[in-house]
C-alpha positions as CSV (number, residue, x, y, z in Angstrom):
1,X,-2.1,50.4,69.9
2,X,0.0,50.8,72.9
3,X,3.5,52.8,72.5
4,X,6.6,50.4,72.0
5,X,9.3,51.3,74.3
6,X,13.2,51.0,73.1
7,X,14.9,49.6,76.2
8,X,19.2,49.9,76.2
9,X,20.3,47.1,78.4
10,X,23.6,47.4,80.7
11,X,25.2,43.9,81.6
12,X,27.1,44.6,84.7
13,X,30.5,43.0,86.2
14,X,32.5,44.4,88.7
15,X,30.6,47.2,88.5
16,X,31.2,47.9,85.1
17,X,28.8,47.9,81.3
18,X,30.6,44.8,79.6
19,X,28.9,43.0,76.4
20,X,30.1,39.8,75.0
21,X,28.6,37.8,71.5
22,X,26.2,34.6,72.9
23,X,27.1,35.1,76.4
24,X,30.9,35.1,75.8
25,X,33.8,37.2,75.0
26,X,33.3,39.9,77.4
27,X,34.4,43.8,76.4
28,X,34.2,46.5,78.8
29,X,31.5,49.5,77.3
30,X,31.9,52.2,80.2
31,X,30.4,53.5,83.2
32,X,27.3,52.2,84.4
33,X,26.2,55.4,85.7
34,X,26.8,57.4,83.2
35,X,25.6,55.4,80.3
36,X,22.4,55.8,82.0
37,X,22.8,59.4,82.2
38,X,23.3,59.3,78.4
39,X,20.7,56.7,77.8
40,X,18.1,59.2,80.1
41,X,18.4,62.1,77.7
42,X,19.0,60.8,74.5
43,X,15.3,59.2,75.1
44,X,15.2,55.6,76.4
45,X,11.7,54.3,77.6
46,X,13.5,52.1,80.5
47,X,16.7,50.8,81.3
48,X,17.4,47.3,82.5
49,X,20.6,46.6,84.4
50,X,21.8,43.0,84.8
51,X,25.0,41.8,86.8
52,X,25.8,39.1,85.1
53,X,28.1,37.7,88.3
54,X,25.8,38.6,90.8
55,X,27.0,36.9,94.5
56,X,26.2,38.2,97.4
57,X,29.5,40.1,98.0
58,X,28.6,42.0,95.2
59,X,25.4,42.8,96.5
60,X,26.7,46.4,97.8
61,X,28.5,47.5,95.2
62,X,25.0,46.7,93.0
63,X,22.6,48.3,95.5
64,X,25.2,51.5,95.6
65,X,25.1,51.5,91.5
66,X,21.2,51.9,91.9
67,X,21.2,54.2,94.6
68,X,23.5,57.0,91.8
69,X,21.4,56.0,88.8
70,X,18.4,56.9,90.7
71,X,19.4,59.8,91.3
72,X,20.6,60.7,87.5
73,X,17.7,59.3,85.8
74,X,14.0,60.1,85.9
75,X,13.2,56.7,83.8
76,X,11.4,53.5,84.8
77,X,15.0,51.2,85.3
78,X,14.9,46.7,86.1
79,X,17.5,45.3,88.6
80,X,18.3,42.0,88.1
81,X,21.3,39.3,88.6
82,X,21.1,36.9,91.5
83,X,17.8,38.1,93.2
84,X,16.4,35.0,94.9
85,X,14.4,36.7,98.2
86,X,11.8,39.4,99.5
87,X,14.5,40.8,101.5
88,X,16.9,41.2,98.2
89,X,14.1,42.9,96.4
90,X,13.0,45.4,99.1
91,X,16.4,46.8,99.4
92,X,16.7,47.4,95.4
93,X,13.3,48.8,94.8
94,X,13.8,51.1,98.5
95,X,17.6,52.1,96.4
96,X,15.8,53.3,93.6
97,X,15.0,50.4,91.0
98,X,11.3,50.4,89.8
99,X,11.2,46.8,88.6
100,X,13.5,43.6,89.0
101,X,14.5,41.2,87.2
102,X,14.4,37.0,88.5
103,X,15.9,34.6,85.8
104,X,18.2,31.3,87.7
105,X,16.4,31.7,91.3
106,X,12.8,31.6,89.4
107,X,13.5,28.4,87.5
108,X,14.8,27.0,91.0
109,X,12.1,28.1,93.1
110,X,9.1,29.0,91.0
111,X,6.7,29.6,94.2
112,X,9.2,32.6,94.2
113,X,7.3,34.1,91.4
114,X,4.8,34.0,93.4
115,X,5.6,35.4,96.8
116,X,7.5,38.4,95.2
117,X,4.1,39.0,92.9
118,X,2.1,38.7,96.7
119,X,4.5,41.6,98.2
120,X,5.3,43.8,95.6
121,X,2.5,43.5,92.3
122,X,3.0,41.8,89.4
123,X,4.1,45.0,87.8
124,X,7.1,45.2,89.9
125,X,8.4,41.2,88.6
126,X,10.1,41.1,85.1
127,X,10.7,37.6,84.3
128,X,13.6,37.2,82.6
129,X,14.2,33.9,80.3
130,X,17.5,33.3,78.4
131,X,16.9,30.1,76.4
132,X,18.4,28.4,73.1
133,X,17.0,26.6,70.1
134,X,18.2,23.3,70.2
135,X,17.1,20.4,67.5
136,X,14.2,22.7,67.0
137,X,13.3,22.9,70.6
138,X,13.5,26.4,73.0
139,X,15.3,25.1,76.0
140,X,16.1,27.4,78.8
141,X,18.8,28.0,80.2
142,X,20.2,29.3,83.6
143,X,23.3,31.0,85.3
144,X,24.0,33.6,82.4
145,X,23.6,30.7,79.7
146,X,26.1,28.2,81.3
147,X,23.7,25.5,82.4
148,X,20.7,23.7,80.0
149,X,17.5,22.5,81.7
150,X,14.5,20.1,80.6
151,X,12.1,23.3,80.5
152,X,10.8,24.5,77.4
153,X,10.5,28.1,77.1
154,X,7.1,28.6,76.3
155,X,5.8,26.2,78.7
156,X,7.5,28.4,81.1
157,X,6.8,31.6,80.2
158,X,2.9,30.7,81.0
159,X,3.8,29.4,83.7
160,X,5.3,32.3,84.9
161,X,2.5,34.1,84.2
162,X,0.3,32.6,85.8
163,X,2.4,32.7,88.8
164,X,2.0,36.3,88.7
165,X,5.5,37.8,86.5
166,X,3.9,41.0,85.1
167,X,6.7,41.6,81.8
168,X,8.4,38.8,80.1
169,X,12.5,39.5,79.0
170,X,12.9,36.7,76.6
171,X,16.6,36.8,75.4
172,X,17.5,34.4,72.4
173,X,20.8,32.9,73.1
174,X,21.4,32.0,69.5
175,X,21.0,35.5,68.6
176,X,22.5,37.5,71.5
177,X,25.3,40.0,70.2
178,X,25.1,38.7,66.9
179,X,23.6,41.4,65.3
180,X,21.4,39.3,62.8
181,X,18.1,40.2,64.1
182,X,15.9,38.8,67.0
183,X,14.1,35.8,67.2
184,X,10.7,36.9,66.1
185,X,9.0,33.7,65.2
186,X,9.5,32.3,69.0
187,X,9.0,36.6,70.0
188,X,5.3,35.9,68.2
189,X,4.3,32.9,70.1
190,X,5.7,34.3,73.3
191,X,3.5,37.4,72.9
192,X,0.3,35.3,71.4
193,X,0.3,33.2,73.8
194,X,0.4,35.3,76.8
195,X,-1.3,38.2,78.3
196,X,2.1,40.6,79.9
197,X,3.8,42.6,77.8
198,X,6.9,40.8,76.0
199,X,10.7,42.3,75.8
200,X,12.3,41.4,73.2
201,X,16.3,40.6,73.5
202,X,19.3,39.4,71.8
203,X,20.2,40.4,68.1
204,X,19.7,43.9,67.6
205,X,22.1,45.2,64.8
206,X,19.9,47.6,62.8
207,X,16.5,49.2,62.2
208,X,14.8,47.2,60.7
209,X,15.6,44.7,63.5
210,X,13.3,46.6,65.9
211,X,10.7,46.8,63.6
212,X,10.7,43.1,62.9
213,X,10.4,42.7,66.2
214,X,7.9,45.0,66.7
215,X,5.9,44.1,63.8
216,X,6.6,40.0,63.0
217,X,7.3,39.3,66.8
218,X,4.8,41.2,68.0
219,X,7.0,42.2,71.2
220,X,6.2,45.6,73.2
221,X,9.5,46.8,73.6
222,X,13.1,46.1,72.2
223,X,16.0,45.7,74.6
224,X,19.1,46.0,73.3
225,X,23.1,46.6,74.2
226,X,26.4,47.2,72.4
227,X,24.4,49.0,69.2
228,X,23.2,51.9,71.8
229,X,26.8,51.5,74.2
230,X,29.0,52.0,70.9
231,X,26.5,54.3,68.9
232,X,25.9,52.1,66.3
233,X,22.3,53.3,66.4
234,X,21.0,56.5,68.2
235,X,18.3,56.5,69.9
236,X,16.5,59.6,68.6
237,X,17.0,58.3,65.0
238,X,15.6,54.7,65.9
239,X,13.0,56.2,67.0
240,X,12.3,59.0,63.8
241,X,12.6,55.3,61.6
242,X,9.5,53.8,63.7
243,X,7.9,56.5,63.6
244,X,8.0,56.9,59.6
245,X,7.3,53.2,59.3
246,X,3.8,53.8,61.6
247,X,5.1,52.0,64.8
248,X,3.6,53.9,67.7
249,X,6.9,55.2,70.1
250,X,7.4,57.2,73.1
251,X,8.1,60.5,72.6
């Protein structure tokens, strides 16, 4: 059995960590930069960075954010937030990032799933879906949770797949920041029915959460946010509890 990885996510606005409950309610959670640096020793697998306001104004002040975690961290870290072009994943992965992140621009232009697995390997392309259960459906949803579409998200996620996304980041909306737990029965069919490794996101408020995920969703690694930002839950001892309940970790 392959290793699970535990995965602390930083949302990013205005160049600031910030984390809301459901996509809402924003509260600032510190430094960027040095959360990572935290994150790095204490024993995280990867790191994902999202800006969650991503324009193209931004842009800089993002890039220059990778460029210093780069140099802090000697972890695998995903880029993500308003990434819709060749051009704006060369200059992340050349300032540092190993992976990005495509979400809103995917949806928009799938054949950009595609082009960006053609240039850069399908190990480089985490596709991240944020979708809701609604009247029993999964429907995703786009620009940080503000805007519904038809799809279904497990008619997407094989899609995207196929298209050539290498990591699925499936966030639950109607668990993000709640703390209850992640969706594990949609986590299952995600990771049943395709072939990438799945990232579990959205819910995290215990233990026993990331072995539910890991064991009833079948996801390969956990993502999670405010319980790491706020030391709710420490690495090191998440990891001693997996260990104990024979999950497989990174040491």
């Amino acid at each position: 059995m392959l290793t699970k990885r535990i995965i602390p996510c930083l949302d990013i606005k205005d160049g600031r960590t910030v984390k809301g409950v459901n996509f809402v309610g924003l509260r600032d959670a510190g430094d960027p930069v040095e959360l990572a640096d935290r994150y790095s020793k204490e024993g995280a697998d990867e790191l994902v960075f999202l800006d969650i306001t991503a324009t193209k104004e931004r842009r800089k002040t993002l890039v220059e954010m990778v460029e210093k975690v780069a140099r802090k961290v000697n972890i695998p870290f995903t880029v993500g937030g308003g990434i819709s072009s060749i051009e704006d994943v060369n200059i992340l992965l050349r300032a540092g990032a190993d992976k990005v992140s495509i979400n809103s621009s995917a949806v928009k232009n799938p054949q950009l799933i595609n082009d960006l697995s053609n240039k850069f390997g399908s190990q480089c392309i985490v596709l991240a879906v944020d979708a809701k259960l609604i009247n029993g459906e999964w429907k995703v949803f786009l620009v940080g949770g503000r805007v519904e579409t038809e799809l279904n998200l497990f008619d997407w996620v094989k899609e995207g797949v196929e298209r050539g996304a290498g990591e699925i980041l499936f966030t639950s909306m109607n668990n993000d920041g709640t703390k209850d737990g992640f969706a594990n029965d949609a986590l299952r069919r995600i990771s049943e029915e395709v072939n990438v490794p799945v990232i579990a996101s959205g819910g995290a408020g215990t233990i026993q959460h990331f072995t539910d995920a890991f064991v009833k969703g079948k996801a390969d690694a956990a993502l999670a946010a405010s319980v790491f930002h706020f030391k709710e839950i420490e690495i090191a001892d998440l990891k001693k509890e997996l260990e104990q309940q024979g999950i497989k970790v990174r040491k």
